[in-house]
N, C-alpha and C positions, 0 to 999 in steps of 0.2 A: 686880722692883725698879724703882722709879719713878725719873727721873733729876731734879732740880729744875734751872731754871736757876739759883739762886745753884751748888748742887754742879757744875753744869757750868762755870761761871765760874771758881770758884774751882780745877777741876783743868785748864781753857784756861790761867789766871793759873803753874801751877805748869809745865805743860808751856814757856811760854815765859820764864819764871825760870831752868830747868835750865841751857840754854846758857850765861848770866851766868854761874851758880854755879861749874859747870865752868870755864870760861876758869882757867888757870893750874895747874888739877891737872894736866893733860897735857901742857905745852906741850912740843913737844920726841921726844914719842912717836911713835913710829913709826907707821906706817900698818898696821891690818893687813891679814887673807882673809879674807873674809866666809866663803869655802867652807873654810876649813880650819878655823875656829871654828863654824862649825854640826856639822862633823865631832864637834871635838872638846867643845862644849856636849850632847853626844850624850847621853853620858855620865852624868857626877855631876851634870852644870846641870839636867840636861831632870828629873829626878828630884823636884824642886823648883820651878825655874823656869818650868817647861813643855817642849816643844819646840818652841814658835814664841814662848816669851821671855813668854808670860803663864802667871802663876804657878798652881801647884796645888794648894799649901799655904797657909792662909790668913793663913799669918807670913811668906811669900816674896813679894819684890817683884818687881813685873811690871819686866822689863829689855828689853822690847820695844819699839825707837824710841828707848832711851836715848843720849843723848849720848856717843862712846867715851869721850872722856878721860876723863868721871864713871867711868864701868864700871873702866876702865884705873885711874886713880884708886885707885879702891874697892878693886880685887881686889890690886893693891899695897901696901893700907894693911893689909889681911889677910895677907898674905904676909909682911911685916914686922914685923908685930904691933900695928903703930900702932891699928888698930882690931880691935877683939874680936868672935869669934862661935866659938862652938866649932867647928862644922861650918864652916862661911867660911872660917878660919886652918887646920883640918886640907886642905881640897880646895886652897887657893890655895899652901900650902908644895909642891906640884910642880909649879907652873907658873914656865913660865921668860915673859920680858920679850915675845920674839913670840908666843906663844903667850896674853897677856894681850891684847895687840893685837888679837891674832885675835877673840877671844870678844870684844870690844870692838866691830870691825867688824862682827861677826855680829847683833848684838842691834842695832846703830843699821842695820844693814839692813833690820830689819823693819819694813814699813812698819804704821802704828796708825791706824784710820779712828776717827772719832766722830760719832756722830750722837745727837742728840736725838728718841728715840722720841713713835712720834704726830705727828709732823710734815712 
């Protein structure tokens, strides 16, 4: 797959959006363990997500490098119900508030390289 720089532009543009976006879903959240969330991303995440937070599935988003409070955010709006996914709202109703943390800090641990091939 070739990479264009408009497409690299436009996923540079998104990657420094995300932080804006986020501001205000977390505020207030706890910090979490990168190592007890990689533990437990083991699991039902890595099944879909990967286990280094890039996805396997080609309807699973890559959460590698994400922002926590986004992820935090997200896996609480599944928990809650505010946001729908059949699989999302079944995995997220046993997680508890550190344990969202966790998998929060774990996925913005990983670090995301880019490079534009051929160059």
């Amino acid at each position: 797959m070739r990479t264009t720089p408009a497409l690299l532009a436009l996923c540079l543009a998104g990657a420094l959006a995300a932080p804006a976006a986020a501001q205000g879903a977390g505020q207030g959240a706890p910090e979490g363990d990168a190592r007890a969330g990689r533990r437990l991303a083991g699991g039902n995440c890595a099944a879909c997500h990967g286990n280094d937070g890039i996805a396997v599935l080609p309807e699973a988003p890559n959460l590698a490098g994400q922002v926590p409070a986004y992820v935090a955010a997200q896996l609480r709006a599944y928990r809650d119900g505010s946001r729908k996914h059949e699989q999302m709202t079944v995995v997220s109703q046993g997680l508890t508030d550190p344990q969202i943390a966790d998998l929060a800090a774990w996925y913005a641990a990983i670090t995301v390289d880019v490079s534009v091939p051929g160059r």
